[in-house]
gemmi code that builds the backbone of each chain (N, CA, C; Angstrom):
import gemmi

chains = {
    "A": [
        ("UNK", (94.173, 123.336, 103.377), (94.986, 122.115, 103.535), (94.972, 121.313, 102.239)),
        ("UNK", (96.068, 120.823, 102.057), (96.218, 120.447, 100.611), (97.105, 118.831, 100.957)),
        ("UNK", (96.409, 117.828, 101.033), (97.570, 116.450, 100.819), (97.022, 115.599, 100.110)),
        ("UNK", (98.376, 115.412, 99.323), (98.639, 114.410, 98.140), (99.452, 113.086, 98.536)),
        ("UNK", (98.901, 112.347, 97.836), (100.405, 110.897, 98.448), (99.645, 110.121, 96.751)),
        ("UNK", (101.099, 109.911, 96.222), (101.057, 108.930, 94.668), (101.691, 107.499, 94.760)),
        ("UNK", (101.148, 106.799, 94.168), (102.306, 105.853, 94.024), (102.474, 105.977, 92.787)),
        ("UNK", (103.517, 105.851, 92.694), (104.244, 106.049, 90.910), (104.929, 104.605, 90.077)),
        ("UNK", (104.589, 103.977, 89.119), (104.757, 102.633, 89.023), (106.429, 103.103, 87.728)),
        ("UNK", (106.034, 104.458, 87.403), (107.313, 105.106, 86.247), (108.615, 105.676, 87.302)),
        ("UNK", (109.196, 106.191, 86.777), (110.197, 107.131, 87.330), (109.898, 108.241, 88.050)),
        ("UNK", (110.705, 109.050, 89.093), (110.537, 109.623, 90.011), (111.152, 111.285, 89.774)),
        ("UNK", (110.883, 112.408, 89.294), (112.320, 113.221, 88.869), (112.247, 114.214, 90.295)),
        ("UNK", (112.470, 114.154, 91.244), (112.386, 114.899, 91.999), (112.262, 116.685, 91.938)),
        ("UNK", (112.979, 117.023, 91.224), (113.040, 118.117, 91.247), (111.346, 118.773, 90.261)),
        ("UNK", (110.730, 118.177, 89.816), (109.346, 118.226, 89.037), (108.654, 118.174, 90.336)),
        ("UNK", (108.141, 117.306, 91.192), (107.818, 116.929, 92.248), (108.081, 118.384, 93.670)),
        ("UNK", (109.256, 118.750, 93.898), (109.284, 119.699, 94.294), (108.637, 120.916, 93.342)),
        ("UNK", (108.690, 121.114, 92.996), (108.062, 121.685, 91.844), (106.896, 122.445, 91.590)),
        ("UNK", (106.346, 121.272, 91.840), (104.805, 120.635, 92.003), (104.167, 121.653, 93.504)),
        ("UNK", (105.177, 121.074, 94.389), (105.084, 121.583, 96.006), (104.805, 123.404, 95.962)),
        ("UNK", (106.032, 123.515, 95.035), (106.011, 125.065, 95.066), (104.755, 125.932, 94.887)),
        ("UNK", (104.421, 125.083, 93.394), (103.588, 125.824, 92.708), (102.031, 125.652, 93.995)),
        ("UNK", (102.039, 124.928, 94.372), (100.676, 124.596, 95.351), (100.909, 126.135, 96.939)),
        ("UNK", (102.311, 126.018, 96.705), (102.847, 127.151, 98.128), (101.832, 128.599, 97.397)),
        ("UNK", (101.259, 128.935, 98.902), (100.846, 130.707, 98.307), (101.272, 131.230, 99.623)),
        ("UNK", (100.520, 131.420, 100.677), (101.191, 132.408, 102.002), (102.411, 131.810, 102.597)),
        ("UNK", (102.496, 130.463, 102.502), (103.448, 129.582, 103.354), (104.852, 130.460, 103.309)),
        ("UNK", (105.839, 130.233, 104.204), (107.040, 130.623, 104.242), (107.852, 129.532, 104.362)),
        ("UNK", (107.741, 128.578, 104.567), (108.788, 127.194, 104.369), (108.515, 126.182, 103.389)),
        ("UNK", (109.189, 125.152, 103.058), (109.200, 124.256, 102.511), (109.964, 123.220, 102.511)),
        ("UNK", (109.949, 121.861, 102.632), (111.335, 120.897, 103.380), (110.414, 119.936, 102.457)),
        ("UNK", (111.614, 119.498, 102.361), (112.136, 118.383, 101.311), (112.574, 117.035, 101.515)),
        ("UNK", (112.282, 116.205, 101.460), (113.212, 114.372, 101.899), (113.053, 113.572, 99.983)),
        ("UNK", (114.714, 113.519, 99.902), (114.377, 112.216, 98.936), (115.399, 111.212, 99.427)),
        ("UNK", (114.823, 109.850, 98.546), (115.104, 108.485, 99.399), (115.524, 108.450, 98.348)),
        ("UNK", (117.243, 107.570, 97.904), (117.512, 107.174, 97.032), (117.836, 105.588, 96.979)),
        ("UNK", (117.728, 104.683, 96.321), (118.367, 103.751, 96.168), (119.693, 103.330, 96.561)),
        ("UNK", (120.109, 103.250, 97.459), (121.525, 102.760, 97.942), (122.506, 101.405, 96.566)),
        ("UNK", (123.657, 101.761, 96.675), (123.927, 100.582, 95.676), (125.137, 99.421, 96.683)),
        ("UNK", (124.666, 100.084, 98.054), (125.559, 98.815, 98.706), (124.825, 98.390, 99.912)),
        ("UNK", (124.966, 96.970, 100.177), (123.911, 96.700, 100.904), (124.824, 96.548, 102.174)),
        ("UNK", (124.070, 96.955, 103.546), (124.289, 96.603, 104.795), (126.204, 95.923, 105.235)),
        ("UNK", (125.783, 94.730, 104.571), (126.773, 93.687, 104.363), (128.806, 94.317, 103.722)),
        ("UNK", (128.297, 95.107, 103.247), (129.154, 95.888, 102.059), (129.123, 95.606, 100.562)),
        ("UNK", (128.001, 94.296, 100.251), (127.639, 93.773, 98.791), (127.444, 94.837, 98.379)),
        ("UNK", (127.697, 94.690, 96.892), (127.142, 95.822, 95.576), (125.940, 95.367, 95.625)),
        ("UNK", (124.977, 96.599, 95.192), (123.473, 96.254, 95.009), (123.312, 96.911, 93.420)),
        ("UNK", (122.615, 96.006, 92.540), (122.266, 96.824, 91.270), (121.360, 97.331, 91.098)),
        ("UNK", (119.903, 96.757, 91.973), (118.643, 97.540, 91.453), (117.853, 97.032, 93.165)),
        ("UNK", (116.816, 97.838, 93.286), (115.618, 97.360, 94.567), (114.490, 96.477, 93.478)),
        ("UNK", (113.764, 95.790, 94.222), (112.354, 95.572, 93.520), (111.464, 95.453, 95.102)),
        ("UNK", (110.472, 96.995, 94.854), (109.866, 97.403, 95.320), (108.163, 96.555, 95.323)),
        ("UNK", (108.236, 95.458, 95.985), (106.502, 94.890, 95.432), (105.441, 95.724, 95.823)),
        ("UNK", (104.118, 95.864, 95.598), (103.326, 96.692, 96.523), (102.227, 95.617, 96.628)),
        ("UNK", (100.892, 96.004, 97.181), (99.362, 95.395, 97.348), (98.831, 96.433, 96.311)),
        ("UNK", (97.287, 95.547, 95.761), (96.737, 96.099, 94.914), (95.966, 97.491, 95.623)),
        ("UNK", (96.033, 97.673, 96.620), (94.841, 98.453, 97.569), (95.473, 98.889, 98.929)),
        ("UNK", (96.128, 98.096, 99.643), (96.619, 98.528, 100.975), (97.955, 99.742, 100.744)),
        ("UNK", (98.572, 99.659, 99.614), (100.040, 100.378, 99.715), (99.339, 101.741, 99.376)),
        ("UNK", (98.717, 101.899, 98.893), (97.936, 103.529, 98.292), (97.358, 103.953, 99.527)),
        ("UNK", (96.716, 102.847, 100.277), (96.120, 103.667, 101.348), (97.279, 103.586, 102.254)),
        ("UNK", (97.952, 102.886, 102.473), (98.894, 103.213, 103.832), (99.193, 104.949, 102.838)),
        ("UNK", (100.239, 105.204, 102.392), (100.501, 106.039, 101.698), (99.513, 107.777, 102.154)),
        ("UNK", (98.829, 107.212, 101.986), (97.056, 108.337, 102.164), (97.232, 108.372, 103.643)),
        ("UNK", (97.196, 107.713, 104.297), (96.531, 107.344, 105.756), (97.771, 108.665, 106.048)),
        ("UNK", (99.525, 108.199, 106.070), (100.400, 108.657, 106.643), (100.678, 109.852, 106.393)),
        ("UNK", (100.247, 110.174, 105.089), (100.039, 111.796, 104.302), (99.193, 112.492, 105.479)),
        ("UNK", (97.844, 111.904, 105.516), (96.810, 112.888, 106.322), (97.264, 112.851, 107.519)),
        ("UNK", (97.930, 112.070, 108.162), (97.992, 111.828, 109.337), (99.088, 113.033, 109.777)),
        ("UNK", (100.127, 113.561, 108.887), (100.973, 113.800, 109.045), (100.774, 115.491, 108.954)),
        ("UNK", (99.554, 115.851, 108.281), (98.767, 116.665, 107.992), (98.198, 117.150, 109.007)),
        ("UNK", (97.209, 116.334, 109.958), (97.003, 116.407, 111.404), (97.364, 116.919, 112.173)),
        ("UNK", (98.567, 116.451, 112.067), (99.687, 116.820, 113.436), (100.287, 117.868, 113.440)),
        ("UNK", (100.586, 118.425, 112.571), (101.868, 119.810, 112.240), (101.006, 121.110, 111.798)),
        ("UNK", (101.971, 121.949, 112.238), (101.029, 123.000, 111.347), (101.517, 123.512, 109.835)),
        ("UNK", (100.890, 122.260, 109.207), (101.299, 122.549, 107.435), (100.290, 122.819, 106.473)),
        ("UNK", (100.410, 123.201, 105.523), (99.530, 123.581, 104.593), (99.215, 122.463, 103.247)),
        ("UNK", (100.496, 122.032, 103.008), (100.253, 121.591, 101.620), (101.204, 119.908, 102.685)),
        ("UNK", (101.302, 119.024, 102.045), (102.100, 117.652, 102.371), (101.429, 116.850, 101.015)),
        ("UNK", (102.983, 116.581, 100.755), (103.286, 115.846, 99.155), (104.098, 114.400, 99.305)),
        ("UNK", (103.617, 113.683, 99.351), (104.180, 111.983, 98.884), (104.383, 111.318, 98.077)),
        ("UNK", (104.941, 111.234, 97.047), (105.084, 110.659, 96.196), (106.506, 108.986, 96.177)),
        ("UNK", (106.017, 107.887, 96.318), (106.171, 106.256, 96.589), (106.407, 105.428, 95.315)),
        ("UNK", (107.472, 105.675, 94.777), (107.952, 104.603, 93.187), (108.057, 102.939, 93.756)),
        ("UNK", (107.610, 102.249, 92.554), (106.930, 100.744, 93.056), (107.939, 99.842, 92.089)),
        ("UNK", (107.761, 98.973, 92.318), (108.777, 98.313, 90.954), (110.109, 98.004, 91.192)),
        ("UNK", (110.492, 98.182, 89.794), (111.790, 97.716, 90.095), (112.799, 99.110, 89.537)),
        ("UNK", (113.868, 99.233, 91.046), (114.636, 100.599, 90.521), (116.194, 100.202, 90.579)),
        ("UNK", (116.733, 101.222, 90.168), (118.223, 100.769, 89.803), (119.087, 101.762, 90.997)),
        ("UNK", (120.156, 101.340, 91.582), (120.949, 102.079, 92.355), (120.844, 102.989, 91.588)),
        ("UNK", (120.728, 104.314, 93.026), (121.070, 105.503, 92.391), (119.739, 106.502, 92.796)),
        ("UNK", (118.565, 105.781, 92.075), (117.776, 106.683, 91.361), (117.130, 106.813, 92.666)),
        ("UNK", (115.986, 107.766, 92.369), (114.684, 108.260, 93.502), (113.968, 107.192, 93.817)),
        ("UNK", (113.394, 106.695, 95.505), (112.596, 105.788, 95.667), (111.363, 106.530, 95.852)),
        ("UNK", (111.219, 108.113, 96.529), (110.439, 108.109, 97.280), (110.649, 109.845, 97.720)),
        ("UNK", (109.451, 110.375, 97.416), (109.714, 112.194, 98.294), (108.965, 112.343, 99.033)),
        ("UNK", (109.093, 113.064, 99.936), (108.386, 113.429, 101.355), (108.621, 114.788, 101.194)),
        ("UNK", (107.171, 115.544, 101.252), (107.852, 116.981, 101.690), (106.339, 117.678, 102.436)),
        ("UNK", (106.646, 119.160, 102.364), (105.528, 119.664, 103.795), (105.888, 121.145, 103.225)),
        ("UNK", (104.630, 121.519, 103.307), (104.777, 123.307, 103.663), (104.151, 123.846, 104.478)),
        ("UNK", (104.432, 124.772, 105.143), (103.857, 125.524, 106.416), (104.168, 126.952, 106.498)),
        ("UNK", (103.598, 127.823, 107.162), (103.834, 129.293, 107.589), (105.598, 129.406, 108.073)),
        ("UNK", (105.770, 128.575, 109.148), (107.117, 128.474, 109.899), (107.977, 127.345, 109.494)),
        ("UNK", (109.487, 127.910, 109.161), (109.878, 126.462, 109.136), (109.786, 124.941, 109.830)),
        ("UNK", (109.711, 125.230, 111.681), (109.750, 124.046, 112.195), (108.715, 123.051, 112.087)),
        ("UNK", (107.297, 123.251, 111.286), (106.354, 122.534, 111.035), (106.965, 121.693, 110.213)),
        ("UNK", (107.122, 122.301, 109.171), (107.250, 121.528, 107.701), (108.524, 120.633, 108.013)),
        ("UNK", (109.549, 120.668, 108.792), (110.754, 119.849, 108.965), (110.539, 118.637, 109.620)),
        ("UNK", (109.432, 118.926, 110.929), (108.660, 117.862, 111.718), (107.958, 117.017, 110.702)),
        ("UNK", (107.351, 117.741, 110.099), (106.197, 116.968, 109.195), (107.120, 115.791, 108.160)),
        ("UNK", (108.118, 116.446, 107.335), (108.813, 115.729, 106.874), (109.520, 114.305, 107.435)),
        ("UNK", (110.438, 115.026, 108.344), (110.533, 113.750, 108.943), (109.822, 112.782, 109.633)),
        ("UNK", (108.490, 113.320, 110.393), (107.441, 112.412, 110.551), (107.085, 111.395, 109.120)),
        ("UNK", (107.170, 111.603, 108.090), (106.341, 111.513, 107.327), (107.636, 110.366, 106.578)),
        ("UNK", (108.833, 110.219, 107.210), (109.817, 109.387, 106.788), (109.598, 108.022, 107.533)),
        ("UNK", (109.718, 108.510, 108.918), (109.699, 107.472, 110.152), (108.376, 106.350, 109.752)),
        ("UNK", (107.212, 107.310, 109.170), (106.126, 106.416, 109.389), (106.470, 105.407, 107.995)),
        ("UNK", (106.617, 105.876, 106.924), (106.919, 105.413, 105.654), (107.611, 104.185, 105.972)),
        ("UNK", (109.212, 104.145, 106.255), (109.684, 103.444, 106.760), (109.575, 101.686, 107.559)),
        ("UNK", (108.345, 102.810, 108.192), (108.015, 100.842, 108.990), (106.303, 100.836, 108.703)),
        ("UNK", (105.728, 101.787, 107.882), (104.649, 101.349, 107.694), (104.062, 101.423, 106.311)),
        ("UNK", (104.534, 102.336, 105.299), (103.751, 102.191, 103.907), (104.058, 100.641, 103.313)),
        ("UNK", (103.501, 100.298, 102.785), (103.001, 98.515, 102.283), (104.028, 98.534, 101.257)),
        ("UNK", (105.012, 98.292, 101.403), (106.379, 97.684, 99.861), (106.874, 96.461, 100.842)),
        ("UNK", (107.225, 95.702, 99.913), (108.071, 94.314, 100.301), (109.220, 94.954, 99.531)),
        ("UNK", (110.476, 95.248, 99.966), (111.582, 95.273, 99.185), (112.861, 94.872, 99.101)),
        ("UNK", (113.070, 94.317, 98.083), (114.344, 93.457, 97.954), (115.659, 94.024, 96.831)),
        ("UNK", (116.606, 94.063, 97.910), (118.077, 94.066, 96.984), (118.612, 92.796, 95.955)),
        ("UNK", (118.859, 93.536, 95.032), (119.607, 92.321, 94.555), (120.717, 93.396, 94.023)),
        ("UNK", (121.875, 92.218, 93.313), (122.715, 92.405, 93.328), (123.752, 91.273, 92.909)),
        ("UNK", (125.010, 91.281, 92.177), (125.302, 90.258, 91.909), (125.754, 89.083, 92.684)),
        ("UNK", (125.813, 89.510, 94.028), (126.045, 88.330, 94.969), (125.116, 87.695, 95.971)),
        ("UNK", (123.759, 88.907, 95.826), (122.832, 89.136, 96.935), (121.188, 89.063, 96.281)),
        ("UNK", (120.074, 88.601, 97.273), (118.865, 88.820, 96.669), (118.246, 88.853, 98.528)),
        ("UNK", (118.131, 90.029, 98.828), (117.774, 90.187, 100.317), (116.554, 90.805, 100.524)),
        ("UNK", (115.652, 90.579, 100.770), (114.330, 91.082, 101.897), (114.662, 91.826, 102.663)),
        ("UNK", (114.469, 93.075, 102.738), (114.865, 94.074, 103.733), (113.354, 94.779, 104.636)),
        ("UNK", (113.779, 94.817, 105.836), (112.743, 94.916, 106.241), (113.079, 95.954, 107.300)),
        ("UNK", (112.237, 96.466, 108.529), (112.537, 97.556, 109.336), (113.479, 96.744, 110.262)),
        ("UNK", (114.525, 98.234, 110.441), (115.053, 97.731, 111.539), (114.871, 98.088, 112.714)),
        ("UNK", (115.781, 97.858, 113.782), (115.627, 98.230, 115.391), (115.342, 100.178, 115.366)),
        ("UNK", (116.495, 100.460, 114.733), (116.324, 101.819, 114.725), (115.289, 102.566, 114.095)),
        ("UNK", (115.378, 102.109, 112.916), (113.728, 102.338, 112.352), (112.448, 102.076, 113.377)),
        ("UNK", (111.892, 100.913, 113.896), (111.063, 101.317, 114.978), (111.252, 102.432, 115.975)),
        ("UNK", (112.712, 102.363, 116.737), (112.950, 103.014, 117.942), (112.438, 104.918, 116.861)),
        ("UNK", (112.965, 105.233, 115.710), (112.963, 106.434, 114.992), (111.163, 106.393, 114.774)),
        ("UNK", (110.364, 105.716, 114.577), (108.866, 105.385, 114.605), (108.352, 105.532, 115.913)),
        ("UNK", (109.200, 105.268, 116.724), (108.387, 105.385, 118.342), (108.521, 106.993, 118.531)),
        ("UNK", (109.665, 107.641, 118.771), (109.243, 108.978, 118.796), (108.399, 109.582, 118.947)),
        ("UNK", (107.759, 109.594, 117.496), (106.256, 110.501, 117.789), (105.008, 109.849, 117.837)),
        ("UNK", (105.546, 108.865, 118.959), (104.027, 108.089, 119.649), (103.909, 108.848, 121.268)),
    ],
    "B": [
        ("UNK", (89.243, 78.392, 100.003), (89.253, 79.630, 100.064), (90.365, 80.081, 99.505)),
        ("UNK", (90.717, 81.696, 98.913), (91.731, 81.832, 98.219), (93.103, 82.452, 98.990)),
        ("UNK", (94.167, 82.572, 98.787), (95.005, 82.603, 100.161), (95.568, 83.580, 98.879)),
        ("UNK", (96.389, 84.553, 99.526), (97.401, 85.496, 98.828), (98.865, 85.495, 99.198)),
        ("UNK", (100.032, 85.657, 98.809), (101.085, 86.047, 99.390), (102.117, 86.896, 99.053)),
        ("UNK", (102.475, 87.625, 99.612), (103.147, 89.047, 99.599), (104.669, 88.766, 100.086)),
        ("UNK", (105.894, 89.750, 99.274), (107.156, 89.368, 99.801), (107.800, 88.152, 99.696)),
        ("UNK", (108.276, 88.247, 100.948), (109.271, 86.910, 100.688), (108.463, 85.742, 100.894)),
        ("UNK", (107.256, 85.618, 101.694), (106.287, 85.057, 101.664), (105.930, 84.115, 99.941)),
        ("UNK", (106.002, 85.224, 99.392), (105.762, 84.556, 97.967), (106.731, 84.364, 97.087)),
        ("UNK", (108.003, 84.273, 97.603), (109.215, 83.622, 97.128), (108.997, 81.821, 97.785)),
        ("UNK", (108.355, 81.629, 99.004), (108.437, 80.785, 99.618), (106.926, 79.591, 99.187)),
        ("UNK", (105.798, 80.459, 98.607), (104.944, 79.938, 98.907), (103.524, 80.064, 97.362)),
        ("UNK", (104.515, 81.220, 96.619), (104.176, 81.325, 95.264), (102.631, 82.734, 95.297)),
        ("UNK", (103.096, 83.098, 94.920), (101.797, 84.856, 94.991), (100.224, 83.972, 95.273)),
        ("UNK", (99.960, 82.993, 95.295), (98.227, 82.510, 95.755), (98.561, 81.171, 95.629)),
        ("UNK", (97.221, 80.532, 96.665), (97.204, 79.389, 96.721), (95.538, 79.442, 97.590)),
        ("UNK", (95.146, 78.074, 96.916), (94.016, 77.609, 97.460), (93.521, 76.877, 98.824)),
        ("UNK", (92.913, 76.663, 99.898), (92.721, 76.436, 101.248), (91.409, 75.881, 101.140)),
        ("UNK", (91.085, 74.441, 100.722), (89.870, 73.791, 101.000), (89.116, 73.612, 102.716)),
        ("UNK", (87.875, 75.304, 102.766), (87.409, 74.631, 104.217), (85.666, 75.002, 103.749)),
        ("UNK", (84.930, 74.018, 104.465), (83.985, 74.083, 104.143), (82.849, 74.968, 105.307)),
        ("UNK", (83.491, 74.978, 106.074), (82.783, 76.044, 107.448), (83.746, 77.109, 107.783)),
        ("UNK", (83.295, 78.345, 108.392), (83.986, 79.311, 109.452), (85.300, 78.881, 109.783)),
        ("UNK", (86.272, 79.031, 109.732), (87.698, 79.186, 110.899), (88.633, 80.295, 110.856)),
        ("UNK", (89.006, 79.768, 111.716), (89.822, 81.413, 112.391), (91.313, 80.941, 111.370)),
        ("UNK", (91.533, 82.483, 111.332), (93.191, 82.726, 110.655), (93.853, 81.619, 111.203)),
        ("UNK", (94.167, 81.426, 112.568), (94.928, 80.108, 113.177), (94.839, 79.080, 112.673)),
        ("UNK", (93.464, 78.781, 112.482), (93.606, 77.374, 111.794), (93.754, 77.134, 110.124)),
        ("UNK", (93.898, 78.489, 109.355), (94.247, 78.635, 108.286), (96.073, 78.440, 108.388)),
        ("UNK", (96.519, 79.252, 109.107), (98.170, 79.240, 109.040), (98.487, 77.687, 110.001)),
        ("UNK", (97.547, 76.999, 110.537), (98.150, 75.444, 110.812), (97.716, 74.356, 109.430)),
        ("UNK", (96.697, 74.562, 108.730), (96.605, 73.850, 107.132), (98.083, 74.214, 106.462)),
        ("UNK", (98.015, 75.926, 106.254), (98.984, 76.108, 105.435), (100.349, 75.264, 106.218)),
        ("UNK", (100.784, 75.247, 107.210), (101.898, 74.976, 108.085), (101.494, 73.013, 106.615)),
        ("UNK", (100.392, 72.410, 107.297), (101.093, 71.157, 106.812), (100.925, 71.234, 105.128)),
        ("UNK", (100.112, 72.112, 104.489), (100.350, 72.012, 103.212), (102.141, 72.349, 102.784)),
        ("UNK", (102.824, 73.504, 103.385), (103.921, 73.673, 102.904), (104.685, 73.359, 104.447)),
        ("UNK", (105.217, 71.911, 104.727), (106.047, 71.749, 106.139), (107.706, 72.291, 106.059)),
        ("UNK", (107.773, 72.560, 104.974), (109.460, 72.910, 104.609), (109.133, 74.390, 105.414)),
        ("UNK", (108.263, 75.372, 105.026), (108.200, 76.481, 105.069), (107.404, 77.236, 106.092)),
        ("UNK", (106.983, 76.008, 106.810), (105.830, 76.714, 108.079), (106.236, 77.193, 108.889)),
        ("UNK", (107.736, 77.543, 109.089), (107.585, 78.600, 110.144), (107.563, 80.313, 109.848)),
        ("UNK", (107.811, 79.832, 108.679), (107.553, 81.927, 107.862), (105.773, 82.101, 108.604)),
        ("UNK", (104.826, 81.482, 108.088), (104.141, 81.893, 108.648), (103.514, 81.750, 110.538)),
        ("UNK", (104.192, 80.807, 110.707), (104.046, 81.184, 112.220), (104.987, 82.354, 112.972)),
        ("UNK", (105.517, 83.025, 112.351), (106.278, 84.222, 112.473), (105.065, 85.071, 112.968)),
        ("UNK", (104.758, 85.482, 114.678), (103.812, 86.568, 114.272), (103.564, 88.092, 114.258)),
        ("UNK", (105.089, 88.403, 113.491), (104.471, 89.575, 112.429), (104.151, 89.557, 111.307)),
        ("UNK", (104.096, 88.301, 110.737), (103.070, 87.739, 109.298), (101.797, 88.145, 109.825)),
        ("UNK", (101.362, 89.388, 109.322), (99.765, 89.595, 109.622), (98.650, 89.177, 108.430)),
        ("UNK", (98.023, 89.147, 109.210), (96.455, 88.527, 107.978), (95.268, 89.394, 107.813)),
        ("UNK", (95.248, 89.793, 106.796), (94.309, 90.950, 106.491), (92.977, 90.168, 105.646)),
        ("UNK", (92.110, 90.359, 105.849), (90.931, 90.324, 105.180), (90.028, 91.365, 104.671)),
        ("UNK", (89.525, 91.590, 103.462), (88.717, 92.662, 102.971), (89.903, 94.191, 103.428)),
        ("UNK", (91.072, 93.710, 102.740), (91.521, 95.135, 103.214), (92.148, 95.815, 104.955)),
        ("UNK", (91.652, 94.588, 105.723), (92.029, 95.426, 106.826), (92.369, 94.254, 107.796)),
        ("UNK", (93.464, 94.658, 108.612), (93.898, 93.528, 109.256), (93.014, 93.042, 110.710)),
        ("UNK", (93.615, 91.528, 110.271), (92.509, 90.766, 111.450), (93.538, 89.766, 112.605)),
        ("UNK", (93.165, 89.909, 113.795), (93.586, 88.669, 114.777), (93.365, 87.848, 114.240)),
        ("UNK", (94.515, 86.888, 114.974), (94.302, 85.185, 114.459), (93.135, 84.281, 114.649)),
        ("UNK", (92.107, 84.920, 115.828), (91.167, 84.471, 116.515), (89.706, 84.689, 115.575)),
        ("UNK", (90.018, 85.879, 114.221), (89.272, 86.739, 113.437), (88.422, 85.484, 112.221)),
        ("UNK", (87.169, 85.071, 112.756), (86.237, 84.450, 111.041), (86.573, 84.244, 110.259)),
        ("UNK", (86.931, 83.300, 109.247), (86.903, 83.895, 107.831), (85.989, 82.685, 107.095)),
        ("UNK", (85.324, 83.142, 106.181), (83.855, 82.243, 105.761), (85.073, 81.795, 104.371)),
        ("UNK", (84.702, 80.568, 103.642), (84.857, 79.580, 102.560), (84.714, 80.901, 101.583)),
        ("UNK", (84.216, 81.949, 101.550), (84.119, 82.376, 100.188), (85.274, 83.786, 100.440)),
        ("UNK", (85.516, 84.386, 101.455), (86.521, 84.971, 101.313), (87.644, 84.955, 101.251)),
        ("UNK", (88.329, 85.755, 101.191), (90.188, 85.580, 100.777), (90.735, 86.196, 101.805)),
        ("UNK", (91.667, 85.673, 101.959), (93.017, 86.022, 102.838), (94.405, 86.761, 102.011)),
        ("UNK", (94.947, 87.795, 102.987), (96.394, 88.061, 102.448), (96.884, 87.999, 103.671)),
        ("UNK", (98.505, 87.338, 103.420), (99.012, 87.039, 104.338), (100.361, 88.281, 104.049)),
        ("UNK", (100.854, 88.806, 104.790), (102.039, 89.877, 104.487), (102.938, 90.102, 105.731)),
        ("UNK", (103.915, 90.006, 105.156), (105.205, 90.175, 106.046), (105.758, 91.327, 106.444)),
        ("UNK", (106.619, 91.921, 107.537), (106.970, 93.140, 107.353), (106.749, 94.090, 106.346)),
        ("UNK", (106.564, 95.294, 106.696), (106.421, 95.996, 105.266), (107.629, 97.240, 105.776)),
        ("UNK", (107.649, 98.124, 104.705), (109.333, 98.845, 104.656), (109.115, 99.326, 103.329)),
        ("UNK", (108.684, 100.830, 103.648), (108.881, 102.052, 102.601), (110.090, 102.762, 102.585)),
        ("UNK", (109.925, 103.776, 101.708), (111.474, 104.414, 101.723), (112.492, 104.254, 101.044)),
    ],
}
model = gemmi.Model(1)
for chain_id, residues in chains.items():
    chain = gemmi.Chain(chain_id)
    for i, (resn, *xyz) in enumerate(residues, 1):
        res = gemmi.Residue()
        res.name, res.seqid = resn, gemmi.SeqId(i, " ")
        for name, pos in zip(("N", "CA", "C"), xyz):
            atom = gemmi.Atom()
            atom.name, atom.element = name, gemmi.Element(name[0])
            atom.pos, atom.b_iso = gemmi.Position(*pos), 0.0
            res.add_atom(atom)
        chain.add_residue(res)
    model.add_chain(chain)
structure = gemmi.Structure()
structure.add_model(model)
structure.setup_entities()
């Protein structure tokens, strides 16, 4: 069993990151993938130019850890990779990868998306859009919990 | 005691602030000081999913906190 979870305060290149996943794969037969990108329009239909992602000096690394292992736990995976960009990002770019490897595909797809749901309403970021008309606090929504309740 | 704030919290209330108590009280009676130190803004923290963590790990409102430790106060959180 192999889990990793980063927070990354630089840039995100996803495809390095998968990468990364591979090279860790030896018997496994699957591998699943999630990246989160920066949206550049908010909710509203505002243009958004950049997120600013705040974190805690201590709690956002461990939420991060906690939801990795946890996610590890549950599925039957081998390797689970997290990697969580902090700061401030620009529409467009990578916030965030989630991924999982396992013997069978349906582990690693569970795991993944487990590993979104929890992120979602529980790794430690305060994050805010801005934008030239907008400076918004975004926070979980209805569906986001109800997508978090699931796998309770 | 030293108070922290996270998010929009600290758009409202500035990343730290100080809480003169000289005995034990519970989180509650920390977020009713803060309520009259900042009255424009006291209902962000009577919001209660503003949770209060101490030493790292979150505490009920009902939860100790001694003159020499610190508080973080944090609002929703939202990865992804």
């Amino acid at each position: 069993m192999n889990v990793v979870a980063r927070l990354e305060t630089g840039t995100l290149d996803p495809a390095a990151v998968l990468n990364e996943l591979m090279q860790a794969v030896s018997t496994d037969g699957a591998v699943v993938s999630f990246v989160g990108i920066a949206r550049g329009q908010a909710r509203g239909g505002e243009a958004v130019d950049r997120l600013a992602l705040e974190h805690h000096p201590r709690l956002t690394l461990d939420s991060l850890e906690r939801i990795a292992t946890d996610a590890a736990a549950r599925f039957a995976v081998n390797h689970v990779l997290v990697v969580h960009r902090c700061g401030e990002i620009a529409a467009g770019e990578p916030i965030v990868f989630a991924g999982a490897a396992s013997a069978h595909r349906r582990a690693a797809f569970e795991a993944a998306d487990y590993l979104m749901d929890r992120l979602k309403t529980e790794a430690v970021f305060w994050k805010r859009e801005e934008g030239p008309a907008i400076r918004n606090w975004i926070e979980p929504t209805d569906s986001d919990y109800a997508d978090r309740a699931r796998w309770e | 005691m030293r108070v922290h704030f996270y998010g929009r919290l600290a758009d409202a209330f500035g990343t730290e602030t100080e809480v003169e108590i000289s005995e034990p009280c519970s989180i509650a009676q920390v977020r009713e000081r803060l309520a009259i130190k900042y009255p424009r803004d006291a209902e962000l923290l009577g919001n209660r999913r503003v949770r209060a963590c101490v030493d790292d790990s979150i505490v009920p409102d009902g939860h100790l906190v001694q003159p020499d430790e610190s508080i973080d106060f944090i609002p929703p959180v939202s990865g992804g």
